[in-house]
N, C-alpha and C positions, 0 to 999 in steps of 0.2 A: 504494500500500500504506500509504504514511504517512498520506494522507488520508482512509483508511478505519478506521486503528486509530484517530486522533485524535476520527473521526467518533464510531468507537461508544463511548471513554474520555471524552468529551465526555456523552454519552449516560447512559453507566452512573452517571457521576459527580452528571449532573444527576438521576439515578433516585433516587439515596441518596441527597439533599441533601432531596427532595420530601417522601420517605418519611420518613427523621429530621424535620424538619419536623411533618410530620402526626400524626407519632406523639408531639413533644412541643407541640405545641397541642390533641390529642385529651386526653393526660392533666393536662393544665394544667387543660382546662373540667372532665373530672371530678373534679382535685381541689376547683376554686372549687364545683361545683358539691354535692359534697359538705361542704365547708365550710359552705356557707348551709346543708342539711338539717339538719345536727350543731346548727349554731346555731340553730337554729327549734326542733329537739327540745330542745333546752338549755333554751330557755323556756317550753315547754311543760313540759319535767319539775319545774321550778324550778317555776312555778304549779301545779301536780299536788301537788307535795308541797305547798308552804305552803295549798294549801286544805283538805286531807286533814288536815292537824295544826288548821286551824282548827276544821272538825266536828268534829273529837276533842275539844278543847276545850269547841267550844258543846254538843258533852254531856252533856261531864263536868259542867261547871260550872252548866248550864241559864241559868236568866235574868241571872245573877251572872256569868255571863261573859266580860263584855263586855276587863279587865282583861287575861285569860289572851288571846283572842282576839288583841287589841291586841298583844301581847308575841311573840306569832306573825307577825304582821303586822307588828313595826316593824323586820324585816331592810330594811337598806338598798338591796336591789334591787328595793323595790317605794315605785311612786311613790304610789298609792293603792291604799284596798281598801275594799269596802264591801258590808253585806249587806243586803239587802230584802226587803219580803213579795212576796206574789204582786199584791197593789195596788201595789204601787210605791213604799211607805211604806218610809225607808230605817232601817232596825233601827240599822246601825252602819256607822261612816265612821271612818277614820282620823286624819278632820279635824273635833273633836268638835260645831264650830258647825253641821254638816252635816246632824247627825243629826234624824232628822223629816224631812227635807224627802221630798218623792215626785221621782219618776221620770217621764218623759214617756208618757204610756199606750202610744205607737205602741212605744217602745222594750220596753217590758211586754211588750208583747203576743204581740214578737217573741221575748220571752225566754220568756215560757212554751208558745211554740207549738213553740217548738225542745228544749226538754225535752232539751239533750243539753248536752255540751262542747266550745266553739270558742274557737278561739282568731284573732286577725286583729294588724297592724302598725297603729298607729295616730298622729298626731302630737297631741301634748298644745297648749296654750293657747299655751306658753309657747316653743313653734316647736320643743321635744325629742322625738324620735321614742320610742315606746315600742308594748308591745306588751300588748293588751286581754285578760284571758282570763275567760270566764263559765262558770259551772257552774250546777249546782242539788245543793244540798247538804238535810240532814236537821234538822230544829230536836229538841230537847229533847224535845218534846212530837209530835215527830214528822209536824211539820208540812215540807212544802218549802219550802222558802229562795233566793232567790238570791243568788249570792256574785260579786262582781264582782273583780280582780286585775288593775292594771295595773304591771304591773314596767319597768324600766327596761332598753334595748334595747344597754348600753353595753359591755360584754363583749364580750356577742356581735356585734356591729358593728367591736368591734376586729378578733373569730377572722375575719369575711367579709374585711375591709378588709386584715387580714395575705396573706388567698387572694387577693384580684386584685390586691395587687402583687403575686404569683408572675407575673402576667402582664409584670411590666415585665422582670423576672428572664430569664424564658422568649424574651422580646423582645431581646432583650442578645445573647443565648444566640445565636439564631437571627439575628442578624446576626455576630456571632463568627461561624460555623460557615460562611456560606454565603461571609463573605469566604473565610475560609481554604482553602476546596472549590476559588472561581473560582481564588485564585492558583496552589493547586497545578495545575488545571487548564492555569494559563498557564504553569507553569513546565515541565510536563511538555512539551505542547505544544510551549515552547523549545528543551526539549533534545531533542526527537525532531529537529527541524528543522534544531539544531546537529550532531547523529548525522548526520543525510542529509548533511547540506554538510561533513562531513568525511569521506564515503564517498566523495561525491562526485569531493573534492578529492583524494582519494588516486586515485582510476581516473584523474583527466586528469594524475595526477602520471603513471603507468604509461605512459599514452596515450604522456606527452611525452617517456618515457626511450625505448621501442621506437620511437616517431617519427625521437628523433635518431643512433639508431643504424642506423634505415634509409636516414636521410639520407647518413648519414655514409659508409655500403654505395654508397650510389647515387652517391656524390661521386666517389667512388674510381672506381669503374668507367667514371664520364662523363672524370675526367682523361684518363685513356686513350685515351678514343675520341678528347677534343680533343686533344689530345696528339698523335696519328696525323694527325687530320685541319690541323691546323695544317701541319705536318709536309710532308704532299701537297702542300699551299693552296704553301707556298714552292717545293715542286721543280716546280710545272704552269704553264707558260706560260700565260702571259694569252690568247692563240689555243687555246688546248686548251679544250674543251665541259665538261670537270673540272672545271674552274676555278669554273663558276657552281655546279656539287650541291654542290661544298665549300663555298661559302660559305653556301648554305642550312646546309650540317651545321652549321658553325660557329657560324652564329646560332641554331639551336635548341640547340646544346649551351650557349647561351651564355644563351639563356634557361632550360633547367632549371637551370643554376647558379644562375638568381638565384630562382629558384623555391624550390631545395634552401635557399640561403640566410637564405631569409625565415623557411622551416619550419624552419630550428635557431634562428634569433632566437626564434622563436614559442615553440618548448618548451626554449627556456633558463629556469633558475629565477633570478629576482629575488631577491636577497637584499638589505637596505637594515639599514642600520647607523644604530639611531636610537638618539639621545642629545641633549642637553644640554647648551643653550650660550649664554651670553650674546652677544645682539645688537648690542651698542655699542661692544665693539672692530672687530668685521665693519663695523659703517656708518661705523665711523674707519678701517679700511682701508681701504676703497672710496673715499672722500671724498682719503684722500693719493693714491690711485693715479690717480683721476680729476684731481687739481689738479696731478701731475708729466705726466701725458699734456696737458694742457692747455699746460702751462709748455714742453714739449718743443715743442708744435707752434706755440706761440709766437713761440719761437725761430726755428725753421726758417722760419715766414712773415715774419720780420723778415729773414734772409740772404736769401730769396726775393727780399722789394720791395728791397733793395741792390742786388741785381744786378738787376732788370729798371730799377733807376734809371742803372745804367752801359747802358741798352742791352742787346739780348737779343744783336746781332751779336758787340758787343764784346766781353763775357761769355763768347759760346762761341767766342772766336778770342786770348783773353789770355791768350799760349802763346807761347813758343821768341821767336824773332829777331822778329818782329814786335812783343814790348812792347819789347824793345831798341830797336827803331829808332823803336818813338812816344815813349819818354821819354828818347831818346839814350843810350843804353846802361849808365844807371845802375841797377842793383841790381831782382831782380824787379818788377812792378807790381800793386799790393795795390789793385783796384777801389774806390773812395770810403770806403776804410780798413776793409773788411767783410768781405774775400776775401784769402786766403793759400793759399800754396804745401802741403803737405800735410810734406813732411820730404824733405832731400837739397837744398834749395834754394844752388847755386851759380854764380855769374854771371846767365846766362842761359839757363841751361839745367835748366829743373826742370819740364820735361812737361806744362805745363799743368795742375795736377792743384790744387784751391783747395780750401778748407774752412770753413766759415761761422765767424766770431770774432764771440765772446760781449763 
């Protein structure tokens, strides 16, 4: 069950991470991509206007125009502007050394066959991007003209360049989101897992209470039976045919005892008392306790080689009238000064009983 909710909250989770996702990289690319149009229209209406105020101008003002024209023309988003016949003869340039010169016929030719308004992106001389725009406008005398506009692309290359970093934004975003998705995923995941292992541990807690109460049922009742059967086993002669089922009874009662026993070890609960303690008085107790066990057995193997130096007979027989009569009956006999009498020692008469001297 756990692993099939986890399976499909796994699932659901990774649906809504896909879908959020998709849904913010769908409108990411329409916003950039509406940003470039905006920005393309921007320069297209910026040259719209400033050509539109120019024939108003050349006009008004007819051949005399050139001044007012200029004055149109010298807004700072345009890098150049110039007008020409239908030869290619340049009427007016922004750059007055210019003016007179012709145009390339192919480029002509292209402009009069397109008799419309285009506009294209273009990169100037001087490696800056900019954007070309051509019309055909009306002269004085009512002649067509071409009017050439090339404005400078630097605005609008900011409003695009502002739209795709939204991408680095949106990028950000989309790793935010999918971490925080996987952890909660992991965390859920966790605690389902921690939920089961504490369910778990609660039923074998159960398991182990009703275990040791059945054991404890069952203990009682087997006392009894051995209890009888012990009972019989002493009143039945060793000739009596009793004798052997009773000791079969015996020993199976004597194995489910230990059976029963294992099963109340088994669902006894562990309880551990953890705390906090410094380790270097423990390995300085240990360390005296081992160096007085040492010291002790020392000792004792020092009284040992004494008395196996007096001889192992003599040793266990330097007792009562016989040390009196080997050192003529002066005063106990203390084996090569390492062995004594234990307490009560008078004359000759103190039991044999010696004790190792330090």
């Amino acid at each position: 069950m756990r692993y099939h909710f986890s399976a499909l909250l796994r699932t659901g989770l990774f649906l809504l991470l896909f879908m959020l996702s998709g849904a913010m990289i769908y409108t990411t690319s329409q916003n950039t991509r509406a940003a470039r149009t905006l920005a393309a229209q921007s320069l297209e209406g910026t040259a719209l206007a400033l050509s539109s105020s120019a024939e108003k101008a050349l006009r008004k003002a007819g051949s005399e125009a050139s001044e007012e024209v200029r004055a149109v023309l010298s807004d700072r988003v345009v890098a150049y502007a110039l007008i020409a016949s239908k030869d290619g003869t340049v009427l007016f340039h922004t750059n007055p050394r210019l003016k007179g010169t012709r145009l390339p016929e192919e480029e002509v030719d292209r402009w009069v066959r397109s008799d419309m308004v285009s506009g294209r992106r273009i990169t100037l001389g001087t490696g800056v991007p900019a954007y070309a725009f051509d019309s055909v406008i009306h002269g004085p005398q009512g002649s067509d003209e071409m009017l050439r506009l090339v404005l400078h692309t630097a605005p609008a290359d900011r409003i695009i360049s502002r739209a795709d970093r939204m991408w680095w934004t949106v990028g950000a975003m989309l790793v935010l989101v999918w971490t925080v998705g996987i952890l909660f995923e992991r965390i859920s995941v966790r605690h389902m897992r921690l939920q089961e292992d504490m369910e778990r541990q609660r039923q074998l807690t159960l398991i182990g209470q009703m275990t040791a109460v059945l054991a404890h049922e069952i203990r009682n009742a087997l006392g009894s039976v051995k209890g009888y059967s012990q009972w019989m086993d002493k009143q039945t002669q060793e000739s009596d045919p009793k004798k052997t089922a009773l000791g079969v009874v015996l020993q199976g009662t004597a194995r489910i005892e230990s059976l029963i026993n294992d099963l109340l070890r088994f669902s006894k609960e562990e309880v551990y008392d953890m705390k906090s303690f410094e380790l270097h008085p423990l390995i300085e107790a240990a360390r005296d306790a081992s160096m007085s066990s040492w010291g002790r057995a020392g000792g004792a193997g020092r009284g040992r080689r004494a008395h196996r130096s007096c001889g192992q007979r003599e040793a266990s027989s330097c007792h009562g009238k016989r040390n009196q009569e080997r050192h003529g009956g002066h005063g106990p006999y203390r084996p090569c000064g390492h062995l004594g009498p234990v307490s009560g020692e008078r004359g000759g008469g103190y039991g044999g009983r010696f004790r190792a001297w330090n």
